[in-house]
TORLUM-30019 format. One record per residue (C-alpha): residue in one letter; x, y, z. Coordinates in Angstrom, 1 decimal, always signed. Example, Ala and Ser with C-alpha at 12.3 -4.5 7.8 and 13.67 -1.06 7.14 Angstrom:
% residues 2
+-----+--------+--------+--------+
| res |   east |  north |     up |
+-----+--------+--------+--------+
|   A |  +12.3 |   -4.5 |   +7.8 |
|   S |  +13.7 |   -1.1 |   +7.1 |
+-----+--------+--------+--------+
This chain:
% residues 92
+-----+--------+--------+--------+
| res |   east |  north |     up |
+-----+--------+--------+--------+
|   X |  +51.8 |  +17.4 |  +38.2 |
|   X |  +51.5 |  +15.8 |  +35.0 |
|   X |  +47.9 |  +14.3 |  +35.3 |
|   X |  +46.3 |  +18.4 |  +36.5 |
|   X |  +48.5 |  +19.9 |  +33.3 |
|   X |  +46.7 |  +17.1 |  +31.1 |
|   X |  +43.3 |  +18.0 |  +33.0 |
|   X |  +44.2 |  +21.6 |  +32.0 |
|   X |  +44.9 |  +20.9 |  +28.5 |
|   X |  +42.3 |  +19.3 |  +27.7 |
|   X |  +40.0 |  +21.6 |  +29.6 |
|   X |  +41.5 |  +25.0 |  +27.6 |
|   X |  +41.7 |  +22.9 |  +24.4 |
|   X |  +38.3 |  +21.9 |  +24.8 |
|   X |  +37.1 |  +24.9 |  +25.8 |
|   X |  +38.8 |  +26.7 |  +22.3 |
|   X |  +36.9 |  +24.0 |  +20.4 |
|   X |  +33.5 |  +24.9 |  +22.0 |
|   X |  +33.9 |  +28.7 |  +21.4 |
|   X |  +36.2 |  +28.4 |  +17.6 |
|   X |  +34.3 |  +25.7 |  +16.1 |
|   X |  +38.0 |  +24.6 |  +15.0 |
|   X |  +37.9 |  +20.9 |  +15.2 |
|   X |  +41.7 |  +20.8 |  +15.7 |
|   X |  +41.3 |  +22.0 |  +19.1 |
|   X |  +39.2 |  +19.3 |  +20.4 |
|   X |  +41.2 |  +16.4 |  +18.4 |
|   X |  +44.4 |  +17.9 |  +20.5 |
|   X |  +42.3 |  +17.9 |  +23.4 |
|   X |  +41.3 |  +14.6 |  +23.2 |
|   X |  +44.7 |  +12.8 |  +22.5 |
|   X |  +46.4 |  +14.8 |  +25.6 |
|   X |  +43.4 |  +13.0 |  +28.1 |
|   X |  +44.3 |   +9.9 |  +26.9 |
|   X |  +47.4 |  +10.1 |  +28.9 |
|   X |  +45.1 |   +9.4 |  +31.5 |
|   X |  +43.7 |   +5.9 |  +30.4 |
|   X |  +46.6 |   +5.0 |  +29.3 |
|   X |  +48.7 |   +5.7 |  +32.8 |
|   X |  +46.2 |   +3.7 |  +34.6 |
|   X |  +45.5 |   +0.4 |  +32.4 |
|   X |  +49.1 |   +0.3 |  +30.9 |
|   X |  +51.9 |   +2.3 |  +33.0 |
|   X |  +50.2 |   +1.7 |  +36.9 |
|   X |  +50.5 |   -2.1 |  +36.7 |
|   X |  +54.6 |   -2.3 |  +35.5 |
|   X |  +54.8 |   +0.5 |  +38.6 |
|   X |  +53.1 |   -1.6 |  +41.0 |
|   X |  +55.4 |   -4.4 |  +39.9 |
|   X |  +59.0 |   -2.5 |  +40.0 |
|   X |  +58.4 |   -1.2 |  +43.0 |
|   X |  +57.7 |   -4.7 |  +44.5 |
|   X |  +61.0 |   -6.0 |  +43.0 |
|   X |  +64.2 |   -6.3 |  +45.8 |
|   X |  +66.3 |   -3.5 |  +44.4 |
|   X |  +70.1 |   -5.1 |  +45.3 |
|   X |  +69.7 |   -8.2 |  +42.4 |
|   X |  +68.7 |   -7.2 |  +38.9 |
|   X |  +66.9 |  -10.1 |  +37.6 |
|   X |  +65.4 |  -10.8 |  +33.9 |
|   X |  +62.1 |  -10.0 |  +34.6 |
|   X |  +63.1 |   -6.4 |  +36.2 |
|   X |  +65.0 |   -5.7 |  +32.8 |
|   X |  +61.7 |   -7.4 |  +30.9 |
|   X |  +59.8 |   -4.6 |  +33.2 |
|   X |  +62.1 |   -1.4 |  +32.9 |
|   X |  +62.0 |   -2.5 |  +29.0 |
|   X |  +58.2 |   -1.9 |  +29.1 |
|   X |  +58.2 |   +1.0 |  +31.4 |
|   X |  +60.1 |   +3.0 |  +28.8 |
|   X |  +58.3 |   +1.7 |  +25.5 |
|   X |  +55.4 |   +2.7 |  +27.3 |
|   X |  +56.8 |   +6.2 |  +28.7 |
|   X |  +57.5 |   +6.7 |  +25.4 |
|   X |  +53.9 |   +6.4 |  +24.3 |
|   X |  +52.8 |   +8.9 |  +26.8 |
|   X |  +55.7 |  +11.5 |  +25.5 |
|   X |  +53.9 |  +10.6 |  +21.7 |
|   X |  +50.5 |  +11.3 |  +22.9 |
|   X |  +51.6 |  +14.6 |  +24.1 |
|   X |  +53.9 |  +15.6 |  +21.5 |
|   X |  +51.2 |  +14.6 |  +18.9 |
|   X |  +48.6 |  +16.5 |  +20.6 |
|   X |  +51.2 |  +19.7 |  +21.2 |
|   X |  +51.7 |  +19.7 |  +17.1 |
|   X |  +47.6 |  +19.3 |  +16.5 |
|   X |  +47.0 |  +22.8 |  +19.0 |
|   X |  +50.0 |  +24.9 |  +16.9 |
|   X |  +48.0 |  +23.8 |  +13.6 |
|   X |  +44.8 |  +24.8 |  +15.4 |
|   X |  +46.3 |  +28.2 |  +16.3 |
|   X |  +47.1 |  +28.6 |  +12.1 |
+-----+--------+--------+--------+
């Protein structure tokens, strides 16, 4: 659900740019794909690791992992917060 509303985003918010002129709309637009990139070289790798860790012994390296899951979760939540605040300043 997440990757077709960031597809969407950036389509609309692209699209707004094309037809304003307002270059806000495309710098928003821009920053919400990069969710994108960023799942796939970043976020996919520490998934495909977790979920090949035995679930019934926490060791170091899972708390290493779940340590960059979330620093990098929270990247994701920037990139769309960030891009969020650039379309309301478009909209002004």
């Amino acid at each position: 659900m997440q990757a077709s509303l960031a597809v969407i985003g950036f389509l609309l918010g692209f699209l707004a740019w094309y037809m304003t002129g307002i270059w806000q709309w495309g710098l928003g637009a821009a920053i919400l794909v990069c969710n994108w990139p960023f799942t796939l070289v970043a976020i996919m790798p520490v998934n495909n690791r977790l979920m090949a860790m035995p679930v019934d012994s926490p060791t170091d390296e899972l708390r290493i992992l779940m340590s960059k899951w979330i620093r990098f979760h929270a990247v994701r939540s920037a990139l769309g917060a960030t891009a969020t605040i650039i379309f309301v300043w478009a909209m002004n």
